[in-house]
C-alpha atoms as a printed R data frame, in Angstrom:
   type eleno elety resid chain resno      x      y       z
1  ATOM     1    CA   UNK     A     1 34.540 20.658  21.252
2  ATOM     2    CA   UNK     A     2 34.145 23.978  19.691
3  ATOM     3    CA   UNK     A     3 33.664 27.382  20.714
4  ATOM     4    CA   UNK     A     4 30.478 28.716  20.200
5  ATOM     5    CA   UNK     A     5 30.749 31.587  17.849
6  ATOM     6    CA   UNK     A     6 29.905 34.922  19.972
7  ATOM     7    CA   UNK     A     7 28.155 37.399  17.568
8  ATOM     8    CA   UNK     A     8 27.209 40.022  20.024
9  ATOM     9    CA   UNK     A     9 29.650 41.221  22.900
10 ATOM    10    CA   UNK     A    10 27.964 42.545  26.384
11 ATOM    11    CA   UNK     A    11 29.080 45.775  28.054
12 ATOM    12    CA   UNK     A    12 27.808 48.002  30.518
13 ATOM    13    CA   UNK     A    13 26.962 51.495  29.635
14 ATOM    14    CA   UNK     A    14 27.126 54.397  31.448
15 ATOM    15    CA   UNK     A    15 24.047 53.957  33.882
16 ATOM    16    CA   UNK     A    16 25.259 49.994  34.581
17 ATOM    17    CA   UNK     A    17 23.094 48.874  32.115
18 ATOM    18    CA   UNK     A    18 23.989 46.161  30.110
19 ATOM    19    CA   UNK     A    19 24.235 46.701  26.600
20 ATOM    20    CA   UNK     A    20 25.035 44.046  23.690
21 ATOM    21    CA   UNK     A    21 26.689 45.461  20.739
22 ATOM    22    CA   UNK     A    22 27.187 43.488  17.735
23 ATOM    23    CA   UNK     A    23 31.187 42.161  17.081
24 ATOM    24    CA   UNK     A    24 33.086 43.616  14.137
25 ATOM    25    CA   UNK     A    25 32.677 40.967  11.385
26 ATOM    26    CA   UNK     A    26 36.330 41.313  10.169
27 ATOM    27    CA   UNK     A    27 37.372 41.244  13.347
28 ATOM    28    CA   UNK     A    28 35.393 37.537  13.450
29 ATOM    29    CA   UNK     A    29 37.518 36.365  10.356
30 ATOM    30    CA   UNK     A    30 40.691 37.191  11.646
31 ATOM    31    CA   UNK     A    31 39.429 35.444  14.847
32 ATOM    32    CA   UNK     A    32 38.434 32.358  13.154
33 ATOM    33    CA   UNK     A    33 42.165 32.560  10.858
34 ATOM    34    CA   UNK     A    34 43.973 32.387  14.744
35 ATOM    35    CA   UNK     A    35 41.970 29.658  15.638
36 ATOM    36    CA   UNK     A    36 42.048 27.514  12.947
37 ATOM    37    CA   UNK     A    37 38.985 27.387  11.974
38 ATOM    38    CA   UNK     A    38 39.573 28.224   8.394
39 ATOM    39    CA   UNK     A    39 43.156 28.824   6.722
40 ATOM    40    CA   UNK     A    40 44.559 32.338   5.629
41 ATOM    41    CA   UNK     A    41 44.406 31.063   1.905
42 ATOM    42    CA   UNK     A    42 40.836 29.911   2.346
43 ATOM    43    CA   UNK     A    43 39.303 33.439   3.970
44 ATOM    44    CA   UNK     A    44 41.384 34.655   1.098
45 ATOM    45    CA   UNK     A    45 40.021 33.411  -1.702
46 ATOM    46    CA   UNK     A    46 36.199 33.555   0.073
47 ATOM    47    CA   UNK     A    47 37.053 37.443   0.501
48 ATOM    48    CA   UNK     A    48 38.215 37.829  -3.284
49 ATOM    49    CA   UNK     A    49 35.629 35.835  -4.772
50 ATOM    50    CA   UNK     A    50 33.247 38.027  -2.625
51 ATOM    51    CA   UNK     A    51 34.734 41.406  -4.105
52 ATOM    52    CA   UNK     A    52 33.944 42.936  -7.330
53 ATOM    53    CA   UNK     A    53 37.156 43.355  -9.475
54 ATOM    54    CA   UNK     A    54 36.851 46.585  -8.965
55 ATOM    55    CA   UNK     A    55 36.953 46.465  -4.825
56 ATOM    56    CA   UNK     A    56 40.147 44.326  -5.732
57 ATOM    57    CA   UNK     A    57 41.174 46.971  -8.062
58 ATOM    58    CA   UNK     A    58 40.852 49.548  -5.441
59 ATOM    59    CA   UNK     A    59 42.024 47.424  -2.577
60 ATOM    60    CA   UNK     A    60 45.593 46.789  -4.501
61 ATOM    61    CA   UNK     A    61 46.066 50.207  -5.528
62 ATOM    62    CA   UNK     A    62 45.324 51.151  -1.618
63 ATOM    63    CA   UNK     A    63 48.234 49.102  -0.522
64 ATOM    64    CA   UNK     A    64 50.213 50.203  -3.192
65 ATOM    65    CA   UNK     A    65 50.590 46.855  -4.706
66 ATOM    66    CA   UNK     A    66 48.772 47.298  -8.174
67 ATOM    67    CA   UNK     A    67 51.077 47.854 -11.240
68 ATOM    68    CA   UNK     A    68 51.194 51.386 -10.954
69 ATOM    69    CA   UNK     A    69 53.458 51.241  -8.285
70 ATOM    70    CA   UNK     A    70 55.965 48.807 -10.474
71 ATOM    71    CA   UNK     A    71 58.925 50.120 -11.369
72 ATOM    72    CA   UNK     A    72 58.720 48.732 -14.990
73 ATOM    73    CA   UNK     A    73 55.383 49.977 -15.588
74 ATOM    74    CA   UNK     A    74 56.693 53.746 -14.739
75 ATOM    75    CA   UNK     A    75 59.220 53.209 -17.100
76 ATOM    76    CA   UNK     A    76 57.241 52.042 -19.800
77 ATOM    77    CA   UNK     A    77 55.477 54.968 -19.776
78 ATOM    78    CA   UNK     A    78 58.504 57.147 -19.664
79 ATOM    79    CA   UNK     A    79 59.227 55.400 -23.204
């Protein structure tokens, strides 16, 4: 049987009271990745289809993976 999916986390604040805080939803993805709940491809391509191409854009140039950090594009523009 499954898990059931927690989407708030309890804690007790300062004064003993207890408080319920909300979990970090990428957090929850990676969760559900580890557990097999959904494959790294398939949170993949949900995630992508999810971004704009610009948010892709961004998030590949962030990493340093877009084509600006290719060796033969520098060098193209050298020429």
């Amino acid at each position: 049987m499954a898990q059931p999916v927690l989407l708030y986390k309890s804690k007790l604040n300062n004064r003993g009271q207890t408080m319920f805080t909300k979990q970090n939803s990428r957090d929850r993805a990676l969760e559900m990745v580890d557990e097999g709940l959904v494959s790294a491809e398939a949170m993949l391509t949900m995630a992508l289809k999810y971004m704009s191409t610009d948010d892709v854009e961004d998030m590949l140039d962030c990493n340093e993976l877009s084509e600006r950090f290719d060796a033969t594009y520098e060098e193209s523009l050298d020429a």
